[in-house]
MIMIGU-976294 format. One record per residue (C-alpha): residue in one letter; chain; y, z, x. Coordinates in Angstrom, 3 decimals, padded with zeros to 6 digits. Each point is the difference from the previous one (the first is absolute). Example, Ala and Ser with C-alpha at 12.3 -4.5 7.8 and 13.67 -1.06 7.14 Angstrom:
<nodes>
+------+-----+----------+----------+----------+
| type | mol |        Y |        Z |        X |
+------+-----+----------+----------+----------+
|    A |   A | -004.500 |  007.800 |  012.300 |
|    S |   A |  003.440 | -000.660 |  001.370 |
+------+-----+----------+----------+----------+
</nodes>
This chain:
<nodes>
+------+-----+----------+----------+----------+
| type | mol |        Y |        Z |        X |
+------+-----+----------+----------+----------+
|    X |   A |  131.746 |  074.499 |  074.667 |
|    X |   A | -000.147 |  003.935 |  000.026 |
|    X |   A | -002.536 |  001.850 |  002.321 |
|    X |   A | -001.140 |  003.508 | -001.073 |
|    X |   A | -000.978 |  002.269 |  002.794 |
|    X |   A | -002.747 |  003.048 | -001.409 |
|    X |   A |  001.649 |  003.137 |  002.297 |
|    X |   A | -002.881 |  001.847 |  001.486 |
|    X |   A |  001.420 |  004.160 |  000.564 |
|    X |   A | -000.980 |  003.806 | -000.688 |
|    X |   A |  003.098 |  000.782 | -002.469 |
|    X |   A |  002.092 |  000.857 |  002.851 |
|    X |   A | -000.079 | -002.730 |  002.853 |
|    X |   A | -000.455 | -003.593 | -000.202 |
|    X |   A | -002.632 | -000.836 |  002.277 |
|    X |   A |  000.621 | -002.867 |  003.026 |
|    X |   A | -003.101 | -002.509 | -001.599 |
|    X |   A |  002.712 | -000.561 | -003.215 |
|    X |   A |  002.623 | -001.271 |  002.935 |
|    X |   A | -002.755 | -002.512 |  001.264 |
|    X |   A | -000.568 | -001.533 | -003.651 |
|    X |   A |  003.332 | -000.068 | -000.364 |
|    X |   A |  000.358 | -002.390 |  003.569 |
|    X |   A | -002.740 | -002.261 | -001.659 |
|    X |   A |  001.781 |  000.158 | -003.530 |
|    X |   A |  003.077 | -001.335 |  002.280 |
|    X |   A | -001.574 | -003.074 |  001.198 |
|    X |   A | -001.138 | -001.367 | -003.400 |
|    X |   A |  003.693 | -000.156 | -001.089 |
|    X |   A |  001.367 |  001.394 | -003.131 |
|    X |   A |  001.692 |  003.463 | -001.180 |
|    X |   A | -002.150 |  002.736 |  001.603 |
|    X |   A | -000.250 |  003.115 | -002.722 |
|    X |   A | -001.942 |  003.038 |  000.938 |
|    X |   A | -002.006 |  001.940 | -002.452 |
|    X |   A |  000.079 |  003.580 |  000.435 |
|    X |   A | -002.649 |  002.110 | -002.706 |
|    X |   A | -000.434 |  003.372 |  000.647 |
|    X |   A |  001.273 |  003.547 | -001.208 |
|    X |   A |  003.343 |  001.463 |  001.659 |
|    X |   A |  000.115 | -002.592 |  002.199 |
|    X |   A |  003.998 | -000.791 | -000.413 |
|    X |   A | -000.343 |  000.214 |  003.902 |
|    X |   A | -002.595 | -002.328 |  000.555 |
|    X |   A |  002.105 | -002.273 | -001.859 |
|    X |   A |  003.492 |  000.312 |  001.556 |
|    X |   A | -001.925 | -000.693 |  003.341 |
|    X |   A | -001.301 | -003.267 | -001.425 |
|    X |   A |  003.397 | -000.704 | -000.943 |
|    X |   A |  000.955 |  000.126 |  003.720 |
|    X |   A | -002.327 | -002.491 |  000.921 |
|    X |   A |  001.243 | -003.334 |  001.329 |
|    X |   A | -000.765 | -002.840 | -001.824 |
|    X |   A | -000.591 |  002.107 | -003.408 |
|    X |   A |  002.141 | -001.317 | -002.662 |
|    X |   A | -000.694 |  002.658 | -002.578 |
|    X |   A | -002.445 |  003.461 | -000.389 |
|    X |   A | -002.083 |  000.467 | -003.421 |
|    X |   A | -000.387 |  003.532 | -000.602 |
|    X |   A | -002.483 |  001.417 | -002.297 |
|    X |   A | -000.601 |  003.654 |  000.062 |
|    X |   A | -002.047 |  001.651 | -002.243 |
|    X |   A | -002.635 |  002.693 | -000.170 |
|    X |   A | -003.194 | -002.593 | -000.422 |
|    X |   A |  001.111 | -001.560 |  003.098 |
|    X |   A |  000.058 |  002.502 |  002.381 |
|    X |   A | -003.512 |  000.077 |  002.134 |
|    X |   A |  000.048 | -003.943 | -000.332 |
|    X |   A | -003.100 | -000.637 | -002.036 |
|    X |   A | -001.032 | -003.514 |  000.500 |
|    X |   A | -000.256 | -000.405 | -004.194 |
|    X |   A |  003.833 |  001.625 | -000.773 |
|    X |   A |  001.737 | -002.383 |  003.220 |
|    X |   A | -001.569 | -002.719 | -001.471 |
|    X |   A |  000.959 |  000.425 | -003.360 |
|    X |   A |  003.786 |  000.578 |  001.910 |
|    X |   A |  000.137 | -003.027 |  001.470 |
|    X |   A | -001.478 | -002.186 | -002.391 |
|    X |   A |  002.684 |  001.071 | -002.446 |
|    X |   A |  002.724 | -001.874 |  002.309 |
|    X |   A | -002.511 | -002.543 |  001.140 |
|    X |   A |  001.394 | -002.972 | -001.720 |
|    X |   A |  003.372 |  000.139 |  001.596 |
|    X |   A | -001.331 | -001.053 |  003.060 |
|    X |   A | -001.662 | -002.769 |  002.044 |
|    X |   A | -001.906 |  002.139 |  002.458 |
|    X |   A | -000.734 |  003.553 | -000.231 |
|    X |   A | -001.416 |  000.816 |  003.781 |
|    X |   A | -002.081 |  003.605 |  001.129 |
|    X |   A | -000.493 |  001.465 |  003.280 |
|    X |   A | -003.349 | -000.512 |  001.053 |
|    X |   A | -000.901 |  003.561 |  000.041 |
|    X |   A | -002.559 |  002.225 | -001.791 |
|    X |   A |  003.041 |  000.618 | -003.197 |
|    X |   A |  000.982 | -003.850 |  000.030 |
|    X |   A | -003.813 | -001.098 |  000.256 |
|    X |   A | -000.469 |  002.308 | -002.870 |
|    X |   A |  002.594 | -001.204 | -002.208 |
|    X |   A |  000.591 | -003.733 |  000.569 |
|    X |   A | -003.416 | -000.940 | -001.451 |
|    X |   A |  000.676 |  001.370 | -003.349 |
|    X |   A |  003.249 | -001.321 |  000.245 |
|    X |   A | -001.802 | -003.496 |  000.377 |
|    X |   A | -002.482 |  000.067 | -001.857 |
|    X |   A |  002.691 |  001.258 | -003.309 |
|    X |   A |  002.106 | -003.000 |  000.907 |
|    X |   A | -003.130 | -002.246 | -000.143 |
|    X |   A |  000.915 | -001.151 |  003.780 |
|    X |   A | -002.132 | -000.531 |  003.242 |
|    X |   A |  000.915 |  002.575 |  002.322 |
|    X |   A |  001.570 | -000.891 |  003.506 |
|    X |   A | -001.316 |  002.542 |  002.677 |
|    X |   A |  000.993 |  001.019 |  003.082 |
|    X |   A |  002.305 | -002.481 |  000.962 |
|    X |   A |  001.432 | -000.201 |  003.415 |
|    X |   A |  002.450 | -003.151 | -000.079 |
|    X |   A |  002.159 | -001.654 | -002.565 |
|    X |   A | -000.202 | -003.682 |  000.177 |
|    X |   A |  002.070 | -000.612 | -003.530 |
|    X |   A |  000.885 |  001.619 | -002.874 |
|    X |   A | -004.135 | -000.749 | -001.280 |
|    X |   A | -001.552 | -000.721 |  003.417 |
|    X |   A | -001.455 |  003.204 |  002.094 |
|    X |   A | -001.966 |  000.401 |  002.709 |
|    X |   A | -002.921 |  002.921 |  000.068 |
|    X |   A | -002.711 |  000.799 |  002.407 |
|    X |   A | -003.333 | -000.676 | -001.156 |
|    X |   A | -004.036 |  000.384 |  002.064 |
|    X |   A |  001.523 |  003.734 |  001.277 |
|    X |   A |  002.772 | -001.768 |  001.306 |
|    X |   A | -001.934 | -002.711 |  001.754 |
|    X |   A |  002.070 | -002.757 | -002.311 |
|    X |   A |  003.042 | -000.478 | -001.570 |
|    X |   A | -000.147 | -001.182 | -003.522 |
|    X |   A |  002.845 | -001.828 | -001.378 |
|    X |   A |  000.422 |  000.901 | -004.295 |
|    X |   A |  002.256 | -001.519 | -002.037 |
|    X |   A |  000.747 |  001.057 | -003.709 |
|    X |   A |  001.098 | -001.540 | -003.092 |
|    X |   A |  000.044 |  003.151 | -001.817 |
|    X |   A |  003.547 |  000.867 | -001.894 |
|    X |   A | -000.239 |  003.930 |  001.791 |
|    X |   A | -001.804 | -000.014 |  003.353 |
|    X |   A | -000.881 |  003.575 |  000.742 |
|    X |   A | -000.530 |  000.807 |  003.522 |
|    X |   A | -001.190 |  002.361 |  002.450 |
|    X |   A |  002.165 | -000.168 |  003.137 |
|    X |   A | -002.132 |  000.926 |  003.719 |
|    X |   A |  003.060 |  002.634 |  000.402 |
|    X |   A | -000.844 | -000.769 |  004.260 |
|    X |   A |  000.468 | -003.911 | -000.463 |
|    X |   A |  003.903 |  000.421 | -000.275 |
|    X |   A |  002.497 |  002.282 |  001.341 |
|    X |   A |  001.597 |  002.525 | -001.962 |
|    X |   A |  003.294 | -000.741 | -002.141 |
|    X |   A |  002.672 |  002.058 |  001.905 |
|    X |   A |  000.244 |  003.219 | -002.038 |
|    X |   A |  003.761 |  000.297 | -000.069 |
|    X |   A |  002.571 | -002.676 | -000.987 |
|    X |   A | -000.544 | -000.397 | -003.468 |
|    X |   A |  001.619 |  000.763 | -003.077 |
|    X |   A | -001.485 | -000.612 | -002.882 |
|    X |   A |  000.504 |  001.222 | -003.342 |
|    X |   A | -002.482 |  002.388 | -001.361 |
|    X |   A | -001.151 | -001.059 | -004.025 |
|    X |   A | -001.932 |  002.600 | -001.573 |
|    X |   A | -002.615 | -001.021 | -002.426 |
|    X |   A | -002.085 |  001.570 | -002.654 |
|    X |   A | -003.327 |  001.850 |  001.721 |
|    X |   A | -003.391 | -001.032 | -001.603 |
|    X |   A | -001.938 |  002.640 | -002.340 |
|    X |   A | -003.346 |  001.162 |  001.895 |
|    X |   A | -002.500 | -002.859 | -000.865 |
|    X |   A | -002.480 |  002.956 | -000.197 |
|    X |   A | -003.099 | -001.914 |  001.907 |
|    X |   A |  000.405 |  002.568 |  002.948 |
|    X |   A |  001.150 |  002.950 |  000.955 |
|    X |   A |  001.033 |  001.942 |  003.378 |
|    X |   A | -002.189 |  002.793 |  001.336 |
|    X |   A |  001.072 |  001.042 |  003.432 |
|    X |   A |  000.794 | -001.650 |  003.427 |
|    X |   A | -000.999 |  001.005 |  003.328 |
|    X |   A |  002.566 | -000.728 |  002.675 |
|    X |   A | -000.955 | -000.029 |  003.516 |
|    X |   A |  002.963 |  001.255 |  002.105 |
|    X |   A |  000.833 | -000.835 |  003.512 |
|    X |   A |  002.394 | -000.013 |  002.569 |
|    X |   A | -001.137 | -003.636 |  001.332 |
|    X |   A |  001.886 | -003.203 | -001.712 |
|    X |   A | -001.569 | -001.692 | -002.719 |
|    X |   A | -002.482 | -002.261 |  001.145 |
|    X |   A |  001.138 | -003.444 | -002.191 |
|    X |   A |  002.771 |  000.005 |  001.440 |
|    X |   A |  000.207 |  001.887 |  003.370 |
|    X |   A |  001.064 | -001.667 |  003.110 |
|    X |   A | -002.752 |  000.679 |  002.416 |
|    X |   A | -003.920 |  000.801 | -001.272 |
|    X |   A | -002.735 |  001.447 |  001.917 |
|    X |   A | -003.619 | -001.043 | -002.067 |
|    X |   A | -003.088 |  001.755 |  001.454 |
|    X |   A | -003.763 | -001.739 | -001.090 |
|    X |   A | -003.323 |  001.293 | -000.282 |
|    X |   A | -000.487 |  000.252 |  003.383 |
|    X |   A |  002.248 |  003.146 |  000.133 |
|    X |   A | -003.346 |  001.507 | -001.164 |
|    X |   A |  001.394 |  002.879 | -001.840 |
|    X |   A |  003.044 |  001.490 | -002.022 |
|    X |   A |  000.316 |  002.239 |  002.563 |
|    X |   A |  000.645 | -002.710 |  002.247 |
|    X |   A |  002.561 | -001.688 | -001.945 |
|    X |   A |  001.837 |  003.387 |  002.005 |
|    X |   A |  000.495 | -002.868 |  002.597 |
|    X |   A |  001.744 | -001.784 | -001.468 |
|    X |   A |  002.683 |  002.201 | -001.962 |
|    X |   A |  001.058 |  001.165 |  003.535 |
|    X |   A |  000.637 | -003.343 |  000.965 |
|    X |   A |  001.707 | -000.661 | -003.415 |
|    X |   A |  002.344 |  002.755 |  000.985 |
|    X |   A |  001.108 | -001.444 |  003.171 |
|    X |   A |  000.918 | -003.530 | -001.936 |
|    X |   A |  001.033 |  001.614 | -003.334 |
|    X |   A | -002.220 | -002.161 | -001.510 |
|    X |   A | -001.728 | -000.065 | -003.214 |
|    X |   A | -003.920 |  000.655 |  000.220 |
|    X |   A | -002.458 | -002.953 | -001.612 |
|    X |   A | -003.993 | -000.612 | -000.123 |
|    X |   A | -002.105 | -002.531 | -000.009 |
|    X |   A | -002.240 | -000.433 | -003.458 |
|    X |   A | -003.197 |  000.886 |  002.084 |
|    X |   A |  001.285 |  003.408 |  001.152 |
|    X |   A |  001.706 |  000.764 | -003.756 |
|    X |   A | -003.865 | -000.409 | -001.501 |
|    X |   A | -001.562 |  002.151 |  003.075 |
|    X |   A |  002.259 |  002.456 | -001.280 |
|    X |   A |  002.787 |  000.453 |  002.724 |
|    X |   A |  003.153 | -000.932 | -000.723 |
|    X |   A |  000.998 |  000.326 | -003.652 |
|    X |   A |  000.074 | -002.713 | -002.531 |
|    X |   A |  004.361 | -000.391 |  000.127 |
|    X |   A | -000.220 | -000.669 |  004.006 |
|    X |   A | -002.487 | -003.483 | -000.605 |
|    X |   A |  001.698 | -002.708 |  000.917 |
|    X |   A | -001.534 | -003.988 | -001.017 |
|    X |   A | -000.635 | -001.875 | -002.560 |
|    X |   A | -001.321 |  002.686 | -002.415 |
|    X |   A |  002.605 |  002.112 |  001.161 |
|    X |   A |  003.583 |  000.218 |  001.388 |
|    X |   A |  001.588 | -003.377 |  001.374 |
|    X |   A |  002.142 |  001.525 |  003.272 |
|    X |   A |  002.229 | -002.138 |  002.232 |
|    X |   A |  001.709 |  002.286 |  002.333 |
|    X |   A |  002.214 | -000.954 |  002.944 |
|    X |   A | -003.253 |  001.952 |  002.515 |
|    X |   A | -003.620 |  000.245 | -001.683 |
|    X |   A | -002.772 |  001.778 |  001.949 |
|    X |   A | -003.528 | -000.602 | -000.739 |
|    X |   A | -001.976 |  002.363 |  001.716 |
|    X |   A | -004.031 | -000.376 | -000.720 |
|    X |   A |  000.565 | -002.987 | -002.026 |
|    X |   A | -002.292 | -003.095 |  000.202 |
|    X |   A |  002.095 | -002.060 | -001.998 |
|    X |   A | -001.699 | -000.773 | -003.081 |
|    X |   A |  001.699 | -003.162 | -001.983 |
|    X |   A |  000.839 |  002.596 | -003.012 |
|    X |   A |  001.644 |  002.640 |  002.224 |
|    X |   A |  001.576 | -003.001 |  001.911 |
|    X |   A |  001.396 | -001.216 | -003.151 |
|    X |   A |  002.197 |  003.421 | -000.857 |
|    X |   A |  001.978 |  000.094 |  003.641 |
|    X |   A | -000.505 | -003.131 |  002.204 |
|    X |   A |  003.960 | -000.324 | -001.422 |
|    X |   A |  000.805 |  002.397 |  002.368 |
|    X |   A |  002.473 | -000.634 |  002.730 |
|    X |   A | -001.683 |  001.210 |  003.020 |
|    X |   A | -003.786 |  001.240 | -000.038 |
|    X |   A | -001.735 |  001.432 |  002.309 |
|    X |   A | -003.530 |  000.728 |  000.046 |
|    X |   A | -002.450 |  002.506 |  001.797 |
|    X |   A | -003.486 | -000.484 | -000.134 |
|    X |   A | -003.420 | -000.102 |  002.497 |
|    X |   A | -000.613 | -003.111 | -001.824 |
|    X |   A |  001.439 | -002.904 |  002.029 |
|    X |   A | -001.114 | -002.694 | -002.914 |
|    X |   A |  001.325 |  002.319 | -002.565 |
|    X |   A |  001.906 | -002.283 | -002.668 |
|    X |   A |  002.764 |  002.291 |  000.290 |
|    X |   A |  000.854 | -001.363 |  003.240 |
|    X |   A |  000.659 | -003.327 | -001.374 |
|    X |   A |  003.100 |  001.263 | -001.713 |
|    X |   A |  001.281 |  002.213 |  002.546 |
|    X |   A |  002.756 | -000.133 |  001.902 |
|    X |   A | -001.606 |  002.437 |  002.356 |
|    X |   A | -002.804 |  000.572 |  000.299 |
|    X |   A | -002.000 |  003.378 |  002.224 |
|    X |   A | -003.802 | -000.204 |  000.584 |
|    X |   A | -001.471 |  003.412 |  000.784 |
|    X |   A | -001.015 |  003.291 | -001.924 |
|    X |   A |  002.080 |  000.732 | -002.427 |
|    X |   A | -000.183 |  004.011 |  000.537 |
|    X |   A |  001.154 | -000.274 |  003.697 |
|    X |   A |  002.371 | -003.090 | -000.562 |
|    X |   A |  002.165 |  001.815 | -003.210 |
|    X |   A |  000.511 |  003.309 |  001.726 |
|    X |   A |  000.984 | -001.314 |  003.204 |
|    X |   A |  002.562 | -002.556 | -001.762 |
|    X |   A |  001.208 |  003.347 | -002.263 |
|    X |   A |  000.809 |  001.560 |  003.525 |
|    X |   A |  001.690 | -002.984 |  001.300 |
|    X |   A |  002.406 | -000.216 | -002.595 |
+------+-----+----------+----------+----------+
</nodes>
């Protein structure tokens, strides 16, 4: 039984979510191999290579591969697909994009967002916005699946050595093409996988209130996240939502500032391993979760707890 692992990177770094499938691809048993498609991305490859647990790093490099289109991955992976019993994704916006063509190619029911390995065809996923746990097992010769990257602990990054095969890159499939990409920089850690979040709601009232909360942010080094309620009003930007429709977060500290606690924001960080919430609403739903909880007004409550620190 060989695993494949679908590396998730930018040409240059491998990013931390590949480490996490790579934990789950552990506990199914097998030879773990990690594909790496992209374009000059010899680097991203020799870092897979150090991975523990990784018992060998597919390289394909070519020009058709370098943005990541969803149709020119697929096409990559499915051309080493039937070497393996499991070919497993990160469960992020690239690995949700990809795996389902994969699937669907292989004629195969798609596993998603798994978050424990019972056996080798038995997984567990969350299911009713996290409200149950469904139990799936497959029959299927290739199970693809998407791996919830905060279910299991990164792979350690160093300890590894595994050979590095270089493969033939696929030609451009043609069915899309790459136009630009907007980057927003910051200085803050990436939210998916920062260590400590502070989430502001709608009842921040305003982007210029969200002002708050960066200066609290600073004091924790913390990443900044939003509720799906003040995303639509407009005040935080669509990469900071955080739930079910957006990014799944399970830092060591979460903050939820303004939040009620809505079952689909609930469902992206009640993972977390402390939260504590701040909000005038003492039956908030938020407060259920918490691990501390503040009842007051938010705009006195955050400044004086930015001073204290």
């Amino acid at each position: 039984m060989t695993i494949l692992v679908i590396a998730e990177h930018d040409n240059t770094q491998l990013k931390v979510a590949t480490l996490n499938a790579v934990a789950a691809a552990a506990k199914i048993g097998g030879d773990v191999h990690v594909l790496v498609a992209g374009s000059g991305a010899q680097a991203v490859a020799d870092q897979a290579a150090k991975a523990d647990g990784v018992a060998k790093v597919l390289l394909a490099d070519g020009a058709a591969l370098a943005e990541g289109l969803a149709e020119n991955v697929a096409a990559q992976v499915l051309a080493v697909a039937q070497n393996y019993s499991h070919i497993l994704f990160p469960a992020t916006a690239s690995g949700k994009n990809v795996a389902p063509r994969v699937a669907a190619k292989l004629d195969v029911a798609q596993i998603s967002d798994i978050i424990a390995v019972e056996s080798a065809d038995t997984f567990q996923r969350p299911i009713y916005a996290g409200n149950a746990i469904a139990t799936v097992q497959s029959s299927d010769a290739v199970k693809v699946i998407t791996v919830r990257t905060t279910a299991f602990d990164a792979a350690a990054a160093e300890g590894g050595s595994a050979p590095v095969e270089s493969l033939a890159a696929v030609a451009d499939a043609g069915k899309s093409k790459f136009v630009s990409r907007e980057v927003a920089k910051s200085d803050r850690p990436e939210l998916a996988g920062a260590s400590v979040v502070v989430s502001g709601g709608r009842a921040l009232g305003s982007s210029e209130n969200f002002g708050l909360l960066e200066a609290l942010a600073d004091k924790l080094g913390a990443a900044l996240g939003a509720s799906r309620a003040a995303v639509d009003a407009g005040y935080a930007p669509n990469d900071w939502q955080v739930g079910q429709t957006g990014k799944i977060v399970a830092p060591q500290l979460y903050v939820a500032v303004g939040i009620s606690g809505a079952i689909q924001h609930l469902a992206g960080m009640k993972d977390s391993k402390v939260i504590v919430a701040i909000n005038k609403d003492p039956e908030a739903p938020i407060f259920g979760v918490a691990d501390y909880g503040l009842v007051g007004d938010l705009f006195e409550i955050v400044p004086e707890l930015t001073a204290a620190l």
